[in-house]
ZAKEVO-727697 format. One record per residue (C-alpha): y, z, x. Coordinates in steps of 0.1 Angstrom, whole numbers, padded with zeros to 4 digits, always signed. Layout:
% residues N
YZX ...
//
This chain:
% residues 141
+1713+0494+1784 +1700+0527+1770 +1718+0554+1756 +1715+0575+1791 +1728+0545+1813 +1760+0536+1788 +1778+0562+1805 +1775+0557+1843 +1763+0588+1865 +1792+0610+1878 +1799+0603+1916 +1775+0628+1937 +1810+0651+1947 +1821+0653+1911 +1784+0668+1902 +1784+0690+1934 +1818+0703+1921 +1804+0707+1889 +1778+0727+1891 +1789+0750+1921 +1817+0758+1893 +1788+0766+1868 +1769+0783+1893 +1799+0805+1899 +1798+0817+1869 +1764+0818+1857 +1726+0829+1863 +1698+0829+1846 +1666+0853+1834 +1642+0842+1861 +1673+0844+1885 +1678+0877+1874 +1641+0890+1869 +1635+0879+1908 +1661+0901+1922 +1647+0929+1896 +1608+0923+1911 +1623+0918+1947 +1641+0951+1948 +1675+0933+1957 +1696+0942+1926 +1731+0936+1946 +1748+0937+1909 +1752+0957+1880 +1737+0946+1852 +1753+0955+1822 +1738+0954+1781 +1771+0947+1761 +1761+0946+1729 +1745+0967+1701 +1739+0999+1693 +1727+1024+1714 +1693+1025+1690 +1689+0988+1697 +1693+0990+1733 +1665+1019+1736 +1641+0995+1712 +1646+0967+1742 +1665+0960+1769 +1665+0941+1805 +1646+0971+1827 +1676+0982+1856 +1703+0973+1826 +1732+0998+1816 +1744+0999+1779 +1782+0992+1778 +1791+0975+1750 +1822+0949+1762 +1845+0964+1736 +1842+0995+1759 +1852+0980+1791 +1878+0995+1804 +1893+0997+1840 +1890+1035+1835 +1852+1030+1832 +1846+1002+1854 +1860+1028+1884 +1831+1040+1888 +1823+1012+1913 +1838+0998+1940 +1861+0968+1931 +1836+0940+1947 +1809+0948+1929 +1791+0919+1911 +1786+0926+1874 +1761+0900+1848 +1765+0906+1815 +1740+0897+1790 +1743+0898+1755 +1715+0887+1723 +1713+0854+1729 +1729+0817+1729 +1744+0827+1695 +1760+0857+1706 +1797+0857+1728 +1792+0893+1738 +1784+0880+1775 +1813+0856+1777 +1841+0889+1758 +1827+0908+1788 +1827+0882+1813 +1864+0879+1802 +1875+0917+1807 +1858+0923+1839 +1877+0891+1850 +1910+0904+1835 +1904+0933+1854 +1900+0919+1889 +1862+0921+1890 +1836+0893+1903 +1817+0885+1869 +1783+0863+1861 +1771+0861+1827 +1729+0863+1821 +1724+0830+1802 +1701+0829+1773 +1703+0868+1773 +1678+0889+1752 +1668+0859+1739 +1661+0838+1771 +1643+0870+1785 +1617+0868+1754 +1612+0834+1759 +1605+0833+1794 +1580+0864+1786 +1594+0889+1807 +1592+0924+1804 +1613+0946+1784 +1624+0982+1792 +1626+1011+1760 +1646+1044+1759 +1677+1055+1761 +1702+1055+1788 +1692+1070+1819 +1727+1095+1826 +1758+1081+1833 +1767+1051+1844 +1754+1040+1877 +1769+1022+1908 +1747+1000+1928 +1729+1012+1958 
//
């Protein structure tokens, strides 16, 4: 018996539940950069980390630079209280994502985080934006 077979597969319902839970809460970079090239960015996605300096050196192109320390329900009224939010952050070491995940939740709003972030969008070679903010905040179309 094999390392991998010592523990017996999860019943097919338990793994459905699973990862319709993860799912839930989750996406990734391709996932993300599909909807970008598609033109179907249904969500807000939001930068929450860094400075302002290191989000005009690079970030996800269509992202917004709010930093999850500045969530507030004062600045998340800017949308309309269904809207989808991801939050990315630098990468698998960084909890930015999962701090923001946690205040838009708090604050009655449907949430994703980006997994892998930055990070995960390097390695999968995608594009990066430059600059600075474009205006204020934006709502989704």
């Amino acid at each position: 018996m094999s390392y991998v077979t010592e523990t017996p597969a999860a019943a097919p319902q338990t793994v459905i539940e699973h990862f319709s839970r993860r799912l839930a809460l989750e996406t990734d970079c391709a996932d993300v950069a599909a909807s970008l090239k598609a033109g179907e960015q249904d969500f807000v996605l939001l930068h929450v980390v860094g400075t302002p300096a290191a989000y005009e050196r690079r970030h996800v192109p269509g992202a917004i630079h709010l930093p999850h320390r500045e969530i507030t329900a004062e600045r998340m009224a800017a949308w309309p209280n269904d809207t989808l939010f991801v939050a990315y952050c630098a990468g698998p070491h960084c909890n930015g994502a999962d701090q923001a995940a946690l205040k838009l939740a708090r604050l009655g709003r449907p949430v994703k985080i980006m997994i892998g972030g930055i990070t995960g969008w390097a390695d999968e070679e995608l594009p990066f934006a430059t600059g600075p903010a474009a205006g204020e905040l934006r709502k989704v179309a």
